[in-house]
ZATI-955935 format. One record per atom (N, C-alpha, C): residue in one letter; x, y, z. Coordinates in steps of 0.05 Angstrom, whole numbers, plus 5000, padded with zeros to 4 digits. Example, Ala and Ser with C-alpha at 12.3 -4.5 7.8 and 13.67 -1.06 7.14 Angstrom:
2
A526448865156 A524649105156 A526449345156 S525749555142 S527349795143 S525850015157 
// end
This chain:
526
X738815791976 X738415601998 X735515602006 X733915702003 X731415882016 X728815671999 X730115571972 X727915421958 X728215121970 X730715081981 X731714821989 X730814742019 X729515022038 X729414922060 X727114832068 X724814842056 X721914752059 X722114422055 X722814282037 X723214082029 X725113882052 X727314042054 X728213952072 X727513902111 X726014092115 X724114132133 X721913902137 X720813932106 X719613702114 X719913392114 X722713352103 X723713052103 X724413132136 X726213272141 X726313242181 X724413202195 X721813292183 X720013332201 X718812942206 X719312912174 X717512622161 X719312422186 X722112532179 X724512272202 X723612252222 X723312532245 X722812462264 X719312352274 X717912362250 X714712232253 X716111992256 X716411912236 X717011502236 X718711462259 X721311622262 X721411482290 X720611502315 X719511732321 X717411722341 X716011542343 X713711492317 X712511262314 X713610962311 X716110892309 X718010732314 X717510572350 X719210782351 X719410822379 X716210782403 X714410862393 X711410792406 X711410622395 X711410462383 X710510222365 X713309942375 X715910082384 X717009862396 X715809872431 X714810142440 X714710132463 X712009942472 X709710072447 X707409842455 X708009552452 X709409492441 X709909152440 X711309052466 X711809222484 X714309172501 X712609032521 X713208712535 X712508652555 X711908892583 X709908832598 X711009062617 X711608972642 X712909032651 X714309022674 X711708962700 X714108832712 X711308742743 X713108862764 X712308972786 X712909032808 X710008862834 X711508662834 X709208642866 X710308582892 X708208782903 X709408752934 X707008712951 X708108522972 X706208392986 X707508363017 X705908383039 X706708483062 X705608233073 X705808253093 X705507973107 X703008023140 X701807903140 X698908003152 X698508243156 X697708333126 X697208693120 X694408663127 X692308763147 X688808693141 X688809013125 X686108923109 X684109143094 X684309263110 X683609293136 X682409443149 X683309633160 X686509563154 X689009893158 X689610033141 X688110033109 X688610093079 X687210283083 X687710593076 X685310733077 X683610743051 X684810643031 X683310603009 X681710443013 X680310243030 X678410033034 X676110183048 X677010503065 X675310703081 X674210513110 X676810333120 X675010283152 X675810473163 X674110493183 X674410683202 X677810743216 X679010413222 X681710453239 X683510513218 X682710543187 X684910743166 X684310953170 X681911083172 X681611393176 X683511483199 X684611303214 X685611483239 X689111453233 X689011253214 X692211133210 X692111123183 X692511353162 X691111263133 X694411133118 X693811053105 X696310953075 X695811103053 X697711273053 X697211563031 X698811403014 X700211273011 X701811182991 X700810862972 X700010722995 X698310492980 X695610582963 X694910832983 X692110922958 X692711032933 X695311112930 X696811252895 X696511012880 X696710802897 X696910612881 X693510552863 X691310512881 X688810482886 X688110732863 X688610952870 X688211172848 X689511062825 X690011022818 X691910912792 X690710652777 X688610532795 X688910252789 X685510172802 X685609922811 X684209642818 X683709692845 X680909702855 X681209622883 X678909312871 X680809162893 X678508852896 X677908862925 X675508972929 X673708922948 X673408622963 X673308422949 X673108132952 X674907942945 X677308032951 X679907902944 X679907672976 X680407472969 X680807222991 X682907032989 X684106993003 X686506743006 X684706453012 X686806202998 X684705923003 X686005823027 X687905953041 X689005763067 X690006033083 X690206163102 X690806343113 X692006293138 X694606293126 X696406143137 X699306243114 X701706333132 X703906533113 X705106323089 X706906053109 X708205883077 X705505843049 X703405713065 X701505563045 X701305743032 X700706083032 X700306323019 X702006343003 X704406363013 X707106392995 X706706202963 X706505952978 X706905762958 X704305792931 X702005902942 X700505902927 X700706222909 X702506312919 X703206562897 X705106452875 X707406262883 X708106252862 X707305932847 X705505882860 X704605592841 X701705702826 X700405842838 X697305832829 X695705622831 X696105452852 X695205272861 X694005292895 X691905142891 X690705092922 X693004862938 X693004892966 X695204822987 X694404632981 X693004352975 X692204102968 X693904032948 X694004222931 X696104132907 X699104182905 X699804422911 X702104462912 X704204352940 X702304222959 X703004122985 X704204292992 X704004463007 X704704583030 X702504663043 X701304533054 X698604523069 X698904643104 X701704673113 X702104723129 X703904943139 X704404963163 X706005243161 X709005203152 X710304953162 X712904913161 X714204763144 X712404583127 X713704413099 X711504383094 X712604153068 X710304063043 X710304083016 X711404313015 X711604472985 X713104172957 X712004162945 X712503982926 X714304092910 X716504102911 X718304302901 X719104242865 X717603972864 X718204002826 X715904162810 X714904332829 X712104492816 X714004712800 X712804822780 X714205052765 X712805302777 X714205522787 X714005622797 X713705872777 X711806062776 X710906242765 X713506462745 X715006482763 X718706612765 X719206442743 X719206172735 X720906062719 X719706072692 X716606112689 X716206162660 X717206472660 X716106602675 X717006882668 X721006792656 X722406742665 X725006712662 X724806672634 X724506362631 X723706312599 X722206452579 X720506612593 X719306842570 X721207062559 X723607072577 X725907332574 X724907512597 X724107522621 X724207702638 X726307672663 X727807882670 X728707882699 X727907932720 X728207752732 X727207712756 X727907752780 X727107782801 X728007872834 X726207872853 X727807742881 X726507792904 X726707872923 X726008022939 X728108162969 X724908022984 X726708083007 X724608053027 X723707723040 X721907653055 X721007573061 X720607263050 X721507043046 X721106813029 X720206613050 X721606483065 X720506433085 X717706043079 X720105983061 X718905693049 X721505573049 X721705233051 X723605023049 X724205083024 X724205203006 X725405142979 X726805362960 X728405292943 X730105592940 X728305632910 X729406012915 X727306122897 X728506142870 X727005882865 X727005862833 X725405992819 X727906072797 X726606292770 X727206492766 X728606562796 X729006862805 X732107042789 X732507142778 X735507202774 X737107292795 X735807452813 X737407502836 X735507482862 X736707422889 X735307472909 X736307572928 X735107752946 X736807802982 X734407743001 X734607523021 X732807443025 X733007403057 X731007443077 X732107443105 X731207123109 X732807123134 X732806953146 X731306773162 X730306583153 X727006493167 X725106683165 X724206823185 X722106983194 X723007323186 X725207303188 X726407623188 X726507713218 X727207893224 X728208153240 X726608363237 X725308503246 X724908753243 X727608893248 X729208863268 X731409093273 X734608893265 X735509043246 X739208863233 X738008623231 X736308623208 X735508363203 X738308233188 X737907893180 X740407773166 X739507763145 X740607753121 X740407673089 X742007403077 X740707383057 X742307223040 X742207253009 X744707262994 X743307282961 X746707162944 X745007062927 X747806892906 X750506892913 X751007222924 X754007192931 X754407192960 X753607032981 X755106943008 X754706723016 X753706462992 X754406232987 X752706093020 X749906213010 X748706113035 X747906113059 X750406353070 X751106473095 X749406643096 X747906783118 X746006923124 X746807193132 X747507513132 X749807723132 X747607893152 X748007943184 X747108123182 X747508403172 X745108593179 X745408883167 X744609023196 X744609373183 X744209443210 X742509623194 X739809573217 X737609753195 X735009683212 X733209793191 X730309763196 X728809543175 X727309383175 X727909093157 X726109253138 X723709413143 X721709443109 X724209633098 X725909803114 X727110023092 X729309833086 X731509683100 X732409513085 X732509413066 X729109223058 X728509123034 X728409283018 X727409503018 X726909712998 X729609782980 X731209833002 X734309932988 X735209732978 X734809522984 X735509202969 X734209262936 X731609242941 X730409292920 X730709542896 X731909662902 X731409912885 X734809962876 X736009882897 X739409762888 X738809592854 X738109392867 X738009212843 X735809392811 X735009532824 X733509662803 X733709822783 X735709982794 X736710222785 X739710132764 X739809832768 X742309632756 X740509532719 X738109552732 X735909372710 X734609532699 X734509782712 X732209942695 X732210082661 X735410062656 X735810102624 X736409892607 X735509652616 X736509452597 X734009382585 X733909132564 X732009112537 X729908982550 X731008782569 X729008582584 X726908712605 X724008622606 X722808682615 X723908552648 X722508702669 X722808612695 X720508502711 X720608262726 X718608282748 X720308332770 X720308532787 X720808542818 X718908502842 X719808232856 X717008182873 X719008332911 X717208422916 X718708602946 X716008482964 X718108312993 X716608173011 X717308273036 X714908423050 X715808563070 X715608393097 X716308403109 X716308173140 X713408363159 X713208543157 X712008763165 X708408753155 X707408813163 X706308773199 X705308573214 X707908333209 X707108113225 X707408153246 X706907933266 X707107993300 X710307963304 X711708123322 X710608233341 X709908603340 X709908633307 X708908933316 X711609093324 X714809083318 X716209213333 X716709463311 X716009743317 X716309923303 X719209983290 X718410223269 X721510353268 X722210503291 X724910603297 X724410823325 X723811083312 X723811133291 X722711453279 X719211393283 X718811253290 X715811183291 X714111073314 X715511073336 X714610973360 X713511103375 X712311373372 X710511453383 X708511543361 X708711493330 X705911493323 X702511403331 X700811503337 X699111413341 X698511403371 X699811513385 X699411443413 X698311633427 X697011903410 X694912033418 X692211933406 X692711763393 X689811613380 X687911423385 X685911403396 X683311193405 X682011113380 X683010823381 X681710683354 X679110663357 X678010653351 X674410503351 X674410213356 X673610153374 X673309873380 X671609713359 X671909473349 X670009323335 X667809223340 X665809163339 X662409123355 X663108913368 X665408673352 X664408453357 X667408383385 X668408633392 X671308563413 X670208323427 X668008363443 X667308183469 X665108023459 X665507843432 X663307693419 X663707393445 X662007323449 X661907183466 X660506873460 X661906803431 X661206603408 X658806313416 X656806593422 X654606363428 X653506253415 X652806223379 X652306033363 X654305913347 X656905973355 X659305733345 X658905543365 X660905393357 X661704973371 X663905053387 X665004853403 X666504893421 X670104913411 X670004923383 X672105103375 X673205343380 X671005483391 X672005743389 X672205773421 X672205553438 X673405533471 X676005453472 X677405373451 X680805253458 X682305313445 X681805553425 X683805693409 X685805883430 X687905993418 X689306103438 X691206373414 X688306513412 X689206813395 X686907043406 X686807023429 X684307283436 X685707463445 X686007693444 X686007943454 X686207853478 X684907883492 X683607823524 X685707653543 X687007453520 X687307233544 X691307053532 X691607233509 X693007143496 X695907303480 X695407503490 X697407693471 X699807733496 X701807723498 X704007743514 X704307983522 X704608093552 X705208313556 X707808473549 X709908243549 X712408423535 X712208313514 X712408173487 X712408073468 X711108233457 X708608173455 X706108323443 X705908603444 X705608683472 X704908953486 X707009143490 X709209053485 X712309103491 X712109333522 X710809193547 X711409213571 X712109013585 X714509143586 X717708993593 X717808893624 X716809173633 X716709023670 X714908793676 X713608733661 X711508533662 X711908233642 X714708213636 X715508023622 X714807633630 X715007723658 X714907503675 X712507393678 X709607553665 X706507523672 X705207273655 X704307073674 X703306843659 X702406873630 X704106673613 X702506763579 X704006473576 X702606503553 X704106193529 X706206143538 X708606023534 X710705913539 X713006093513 X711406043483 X713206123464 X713206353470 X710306513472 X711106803477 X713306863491 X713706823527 X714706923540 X718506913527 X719006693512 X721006633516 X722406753488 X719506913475 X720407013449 X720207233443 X720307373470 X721407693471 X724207753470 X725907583497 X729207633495 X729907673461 X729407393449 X729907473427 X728907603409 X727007753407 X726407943387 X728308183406 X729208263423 X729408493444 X734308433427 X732808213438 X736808183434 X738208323401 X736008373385 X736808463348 X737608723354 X736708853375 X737309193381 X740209193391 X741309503379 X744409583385 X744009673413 X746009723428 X744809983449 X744610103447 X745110363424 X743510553419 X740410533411 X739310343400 X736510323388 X736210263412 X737510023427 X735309943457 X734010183474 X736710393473 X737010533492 X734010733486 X733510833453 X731411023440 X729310883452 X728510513444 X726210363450 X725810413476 X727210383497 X726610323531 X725610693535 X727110843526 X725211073530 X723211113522 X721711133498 X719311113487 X717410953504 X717710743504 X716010473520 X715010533545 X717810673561 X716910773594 X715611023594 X716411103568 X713911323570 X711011323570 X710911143544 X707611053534 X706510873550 X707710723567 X706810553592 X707610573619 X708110883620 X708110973651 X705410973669 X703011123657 X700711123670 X699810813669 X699510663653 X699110373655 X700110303675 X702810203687 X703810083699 X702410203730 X701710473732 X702310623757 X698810613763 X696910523744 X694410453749 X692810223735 X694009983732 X692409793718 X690109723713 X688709773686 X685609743686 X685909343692 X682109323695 X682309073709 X679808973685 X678008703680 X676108683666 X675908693629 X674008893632 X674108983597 X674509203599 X675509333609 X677509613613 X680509573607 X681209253620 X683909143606 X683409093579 X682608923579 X681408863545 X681509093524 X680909273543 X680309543519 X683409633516 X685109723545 X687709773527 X689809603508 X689409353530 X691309193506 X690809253471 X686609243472 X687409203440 X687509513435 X688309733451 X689110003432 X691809933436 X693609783449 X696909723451 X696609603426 X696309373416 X696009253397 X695209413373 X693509503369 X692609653347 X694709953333 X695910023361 X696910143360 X700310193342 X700409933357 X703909863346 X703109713319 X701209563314 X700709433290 X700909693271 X699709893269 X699110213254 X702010283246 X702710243268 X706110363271 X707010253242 X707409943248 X709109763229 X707809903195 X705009873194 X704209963169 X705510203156 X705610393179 X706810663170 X709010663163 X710810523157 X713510513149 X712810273125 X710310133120 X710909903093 X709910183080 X708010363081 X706410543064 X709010723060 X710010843076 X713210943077 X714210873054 X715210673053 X717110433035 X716010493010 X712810392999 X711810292988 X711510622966 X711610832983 X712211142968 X714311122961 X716611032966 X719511062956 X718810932928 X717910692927 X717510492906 X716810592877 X714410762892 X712710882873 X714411132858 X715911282869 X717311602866 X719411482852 X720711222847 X723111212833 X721910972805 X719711002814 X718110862784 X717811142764 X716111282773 X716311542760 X717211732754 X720211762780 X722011972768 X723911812748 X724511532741 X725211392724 X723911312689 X721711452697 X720011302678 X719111042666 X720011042689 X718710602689 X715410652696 X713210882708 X711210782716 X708810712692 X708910772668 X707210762648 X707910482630 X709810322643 X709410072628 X709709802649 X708809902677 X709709742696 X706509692706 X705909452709 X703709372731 X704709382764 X703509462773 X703909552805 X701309372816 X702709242829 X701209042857 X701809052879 X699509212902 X700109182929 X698008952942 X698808782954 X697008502969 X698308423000 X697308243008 X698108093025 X697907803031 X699407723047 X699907413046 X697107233057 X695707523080 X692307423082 X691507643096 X689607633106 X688807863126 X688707773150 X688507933172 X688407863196 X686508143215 X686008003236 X684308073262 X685208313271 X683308493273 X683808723277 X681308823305 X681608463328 X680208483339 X677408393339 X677008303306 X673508223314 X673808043324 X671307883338 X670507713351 X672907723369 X673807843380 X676707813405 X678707713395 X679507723372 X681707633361 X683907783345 X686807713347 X688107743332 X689707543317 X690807593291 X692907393278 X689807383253 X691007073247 X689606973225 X687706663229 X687606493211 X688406293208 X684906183200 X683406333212 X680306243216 X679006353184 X676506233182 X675706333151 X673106543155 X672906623182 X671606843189 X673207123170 X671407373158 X671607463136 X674207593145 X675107743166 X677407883179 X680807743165 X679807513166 X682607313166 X683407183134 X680507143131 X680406933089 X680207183077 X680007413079 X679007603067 X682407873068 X683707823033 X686007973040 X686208213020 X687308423025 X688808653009 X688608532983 X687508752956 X688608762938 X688108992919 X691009122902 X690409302894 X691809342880 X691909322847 X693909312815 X692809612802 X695509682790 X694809872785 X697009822753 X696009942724 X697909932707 X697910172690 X698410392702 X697710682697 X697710662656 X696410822649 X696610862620 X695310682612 X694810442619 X692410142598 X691410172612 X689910102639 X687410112659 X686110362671 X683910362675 X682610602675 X683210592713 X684610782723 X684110932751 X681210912760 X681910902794 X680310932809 X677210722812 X678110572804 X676810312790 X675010132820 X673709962824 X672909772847 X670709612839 X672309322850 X670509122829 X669908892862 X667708822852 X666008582869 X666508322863 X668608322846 X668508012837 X669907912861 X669207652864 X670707392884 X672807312875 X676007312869 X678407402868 X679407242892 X680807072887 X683006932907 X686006882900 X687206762923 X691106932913 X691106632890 X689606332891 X689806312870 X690506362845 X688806592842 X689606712812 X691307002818 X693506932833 X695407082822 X697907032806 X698206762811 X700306692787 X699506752756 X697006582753 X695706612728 X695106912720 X695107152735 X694307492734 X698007562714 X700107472732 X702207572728 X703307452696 X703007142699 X703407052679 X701907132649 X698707272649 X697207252633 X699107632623 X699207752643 X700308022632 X702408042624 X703807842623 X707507822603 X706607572588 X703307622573 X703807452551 X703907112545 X704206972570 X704906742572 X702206612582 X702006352569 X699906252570 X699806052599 X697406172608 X696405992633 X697605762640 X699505572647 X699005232654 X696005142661 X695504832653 X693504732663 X693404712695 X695904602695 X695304582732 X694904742752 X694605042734 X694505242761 X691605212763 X690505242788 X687305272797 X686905562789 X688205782797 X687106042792 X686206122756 X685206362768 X684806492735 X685406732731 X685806812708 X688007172707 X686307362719 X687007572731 X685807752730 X685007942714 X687008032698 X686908212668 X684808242658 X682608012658 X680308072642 X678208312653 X678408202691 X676808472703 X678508722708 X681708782700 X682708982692 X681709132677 X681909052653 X680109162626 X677609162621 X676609092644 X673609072638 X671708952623 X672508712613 X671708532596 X668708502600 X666908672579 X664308562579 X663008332581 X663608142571 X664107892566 X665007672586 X665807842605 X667007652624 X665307472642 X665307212642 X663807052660 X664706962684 X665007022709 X666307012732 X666006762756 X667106642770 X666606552783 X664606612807 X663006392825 X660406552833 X661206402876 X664106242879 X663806152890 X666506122904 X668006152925 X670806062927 X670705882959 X672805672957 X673005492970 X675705592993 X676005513010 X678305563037 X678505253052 X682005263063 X682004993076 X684005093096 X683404933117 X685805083143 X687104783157 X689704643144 X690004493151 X691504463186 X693304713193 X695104703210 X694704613242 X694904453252 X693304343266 X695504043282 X696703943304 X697004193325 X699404373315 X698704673324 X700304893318 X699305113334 X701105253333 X701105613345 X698705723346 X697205803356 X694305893355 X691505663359 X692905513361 X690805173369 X688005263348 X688905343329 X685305353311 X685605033301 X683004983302 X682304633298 X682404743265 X684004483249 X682504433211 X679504513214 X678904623181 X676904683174 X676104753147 X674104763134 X674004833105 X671504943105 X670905073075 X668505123070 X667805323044 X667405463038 X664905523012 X664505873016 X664106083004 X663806193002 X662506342979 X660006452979 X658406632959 X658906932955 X657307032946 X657007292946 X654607352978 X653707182973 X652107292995 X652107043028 X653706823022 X653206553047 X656906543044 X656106403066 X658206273070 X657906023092 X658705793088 X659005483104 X662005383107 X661005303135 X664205323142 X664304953155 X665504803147 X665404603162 X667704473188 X667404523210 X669804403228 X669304123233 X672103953224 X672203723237 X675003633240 X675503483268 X677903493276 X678703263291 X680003043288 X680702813298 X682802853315 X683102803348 X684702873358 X687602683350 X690202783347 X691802653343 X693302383361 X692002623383 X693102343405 X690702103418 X687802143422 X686602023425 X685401973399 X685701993373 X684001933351 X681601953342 X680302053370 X677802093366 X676802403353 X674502473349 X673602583334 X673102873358 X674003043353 X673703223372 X671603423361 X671503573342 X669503763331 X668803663309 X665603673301 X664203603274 X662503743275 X662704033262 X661804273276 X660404353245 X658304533234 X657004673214 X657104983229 X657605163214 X657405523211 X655505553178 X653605723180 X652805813161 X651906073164 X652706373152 X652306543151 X651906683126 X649006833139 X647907053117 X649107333112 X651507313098 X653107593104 X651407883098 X649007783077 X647607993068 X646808143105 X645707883115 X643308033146 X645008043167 X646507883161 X649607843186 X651907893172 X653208073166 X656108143157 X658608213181 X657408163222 X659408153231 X659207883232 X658007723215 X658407363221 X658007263257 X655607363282 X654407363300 X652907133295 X651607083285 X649506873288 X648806643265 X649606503277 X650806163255 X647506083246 X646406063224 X644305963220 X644005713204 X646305523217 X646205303199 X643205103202 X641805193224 X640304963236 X636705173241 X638205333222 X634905503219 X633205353197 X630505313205 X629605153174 X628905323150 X629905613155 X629005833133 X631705743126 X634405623129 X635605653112 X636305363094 X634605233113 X634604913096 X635504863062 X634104983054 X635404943022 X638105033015 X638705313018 X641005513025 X643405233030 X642905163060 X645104953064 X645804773048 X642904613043 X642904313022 X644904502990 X644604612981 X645304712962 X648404802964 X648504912986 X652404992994 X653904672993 X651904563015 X653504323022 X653904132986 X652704142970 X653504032951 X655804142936 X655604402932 X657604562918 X659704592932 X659504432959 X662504492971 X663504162966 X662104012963 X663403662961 X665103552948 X664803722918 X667103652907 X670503762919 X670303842926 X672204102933 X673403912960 X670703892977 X671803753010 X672403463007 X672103292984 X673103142987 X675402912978 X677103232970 X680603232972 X681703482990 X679703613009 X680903823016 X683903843028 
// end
């Protein structure tokens, strides 16, 4: 037997080479899988992988695994900043001009092919939890659970193939919700032949900021750093920035916003006041009962000595800042679950990982919160891909990057060729690092919504690496007349809190003449 076993040793040895090598050789061919998740006015500026200061105090240990692993885009920008138009331009790859939904509440041209549907036809399965929140049903998708309008933070409602439309509440916390939605369906998909995209849409950290209750006293030993520009007092803007109605100061609801309840009754907006009961009414009595203690606690000394001036100003935006942190800490929460059952599964080495958002928002500069403006806080959003095993970790790129090209990013990594009609372009190439790569030097923004929620007047404009021109003009709807025909031009290099508008300096005379051309084509279909 003894002359027979060398031989035979090494035909075993030879079998399991080839199929090993088999096996790597079916695994490299294998489409890879997408996971993206995208949160809904996530700013940079709560990522601690971006290093602002208000992450150092509130960091995301879990969105930076991702960042370690992967892509940070420094200069990632949305073209409308604003949640549907966002939406729609994730899955069209088109600017809000084209895919019409230019607005917050319709538009969407619904015979557009929607990113989901080549993936489908390429052989991938598909899914969506979370957050959809557009007139049109999500085509392409194989399965969905999807809330209801806006969502719930607390027993939000669902809907998905099997309740024929009907909306089901749950009893829960809405980011962990989606998650178990998500990872339900996952753990269904994770051994089959077909590659997956799973897109997870968190409602979270939009306004109003209502925490989990395992989380409602995070952060409430913490003093944020104020922003330079809190009490900017917009002396070289146009009289736009006198009739908006998103400041800190003058605009955030004391129970809505602030969630101080005894003060429900205190002059504010109209929607606000009347859109607390119902966010308040989603709680059991037991959760009410956890919330009303927490709250009277954290706003006992408030109530019992009210600052007055910019002493007010200053707590609201640590109330604000505060509970905004909160909400993050439970997507970064979530967003670790995501990650831990990619890898104790062994899905993470053939899966692209995308964390983004729908845009960025105000974290207080210039006195503001929300979005909507193309000041850098608001056009300026989250992004961060990671595809462990092909892309080199720990990575950070300068390129100008808009959600444009995220259809064209997703589609270009499962293989499938671009459409013409998308405006964006893949990302993949500054994944890999393409020496070769010739980049765009310029991105355009349009803010059609207008009258709406936050009274920001339309606007468009142009952006460099180093300028940016912003043009306001606005026809009143009811008198017709021309209300703002306003120019912004800023030197981000000398001005990066965007303080001082130099459209009408003659050092920047050329600067302008030269934007204003490179923005014409663009502004005049904006």
């Amino acid at each position: 037997m003894r002359k027979y076993s060398l031989p035979l040793m090494l035909c075993t040895m030879l079998a399991c080479l080839n199929h090993t090598n088999a096996q790597v050789k079916k695994e490299g061919n294998k489409k890879p899988n997408i996971v993206w998740i995208m949160s809904d006015d996530h700013s940079f500026q709560t990522i601690s992988a971006y290093g602002h200061p208000i992450s150092k105090l509130a960091p995301t240990p879990n969105i930076d695994r991702i960042a370690e692993n992967g892509v940070v885009f420094d200069q990632a920008f949305v073209e409308n900043s604003i949640c549907t138009p966002s939406r729609a331009t994730l899955l069209t790859g088109m600017y809000s001009k084209n895919h019409g939904q230019m607005l917050f509440g319709y538009g969407l041209d619904t015979g557009k092919t929607f990113y989901s549907e080549y993936l489908q036809n390429a052989g991938y399965t598909t899914a969506v939890f979370g957050k959809w929140h557009l007139a049109a049903e999500p085509k392409g998708f194989t399965y969905y659970d999807l809330f209801d309008d806006q969502g719930d933070y607390y027993n939000p409602a669902f809907r998905n193939p099997t309740t024929e439309g009907k909306y089901i509440q749950e009893k829960g916390y809405a980011t962990t919700l989606v998650t178990d939605h998500a990872l339900t369906w996952l753990e269904k998909e994770k051994d089959e032949e077909e590659p997956f995209c799973l897109v997870i849409l968190h409602k979270a950290p939009h306004r109003n900021w209502m925490p989990d209750l395992k989380n409602l006293y995070a952060y409430e030993d913490v003093t944020f750093p104020e922003p330079p520009t809190l009490f900017d007092d917009y002396a070289t803007r146009g009289g736009q920035m006198d009739v908006h109605e998103l400041s800190i100061a003058q605009h955030l609801g004391y129970a809505f916003d602030l969630k101080v309840e005894a003060l429900k009754n205190e002059p504010t907006l109209d929607y606000i006041r009347d859109s607390w009961a119902l966010a308040m009414d989603r709680l059991d009595p037991e959760q009410r009962r956890v919330w009303d203690e927490a709250y009277r606690s954290i706003h006992h000394d408030f109530l019992q000595n009210r600052p007055e001036g910019k002493a007010l100003i200053s707590w609201k935006y640590q109330r604000y800042i505060r509970d905004y942190c909160k909400t993050v800490k439970s997507v970064d929460e979530e967003v670790g679950r995501v990650l831990d059952y990619l890898k104790e599964n062994d899905l993470e080495d053939n899966t692209i990982i995308v964390y983004t958002s729908d845009q960025g928002f105000f974290m207080g500069e210039h006195g503001l919160y929300d979005k909507r403006f193309m000041y850098e806080e608001s056009f300026r959003t989250p992004l961060i891909i990671a595809y462990p095993g092909h892309i080199e970790g720990g990575q950070r790129t300068d390129k100008l990057v808009q959600n444009i090209d995220f259809a064209p990013t997703i589609l270009d990594a499962a293989g499938i060729k671009i459409p013409d009609d998308m405006d964006g372009r893949s990302l993949m190439p500054i994944l890999r690092k393409d020496s070769n790569l010739k980049w765009r030097d310029a991105l355009y923004y349009a803010y059609y919504d207008y009258p709406a929620v936050g009274g920001v007047r339309p606007h468009y404009g142009i952006r460099t690496d180093r300028y940016k021109l912003i043009h306001w003009k606005n026809v009143d709807p009811k008198t017709k007349q021309t209300e703002f025909d306003h120019w912004e031009l800023y030197d981000l290099k000398k001005d990066p809190l965007e303080i001082n508008n130099v459209y009408d300096k003659t050092t920047y005379h050329q600067i302008r003449q030269t934007l204003r051309k490179k923005l014409e084509p663009f502004a005049t279909n904006k």
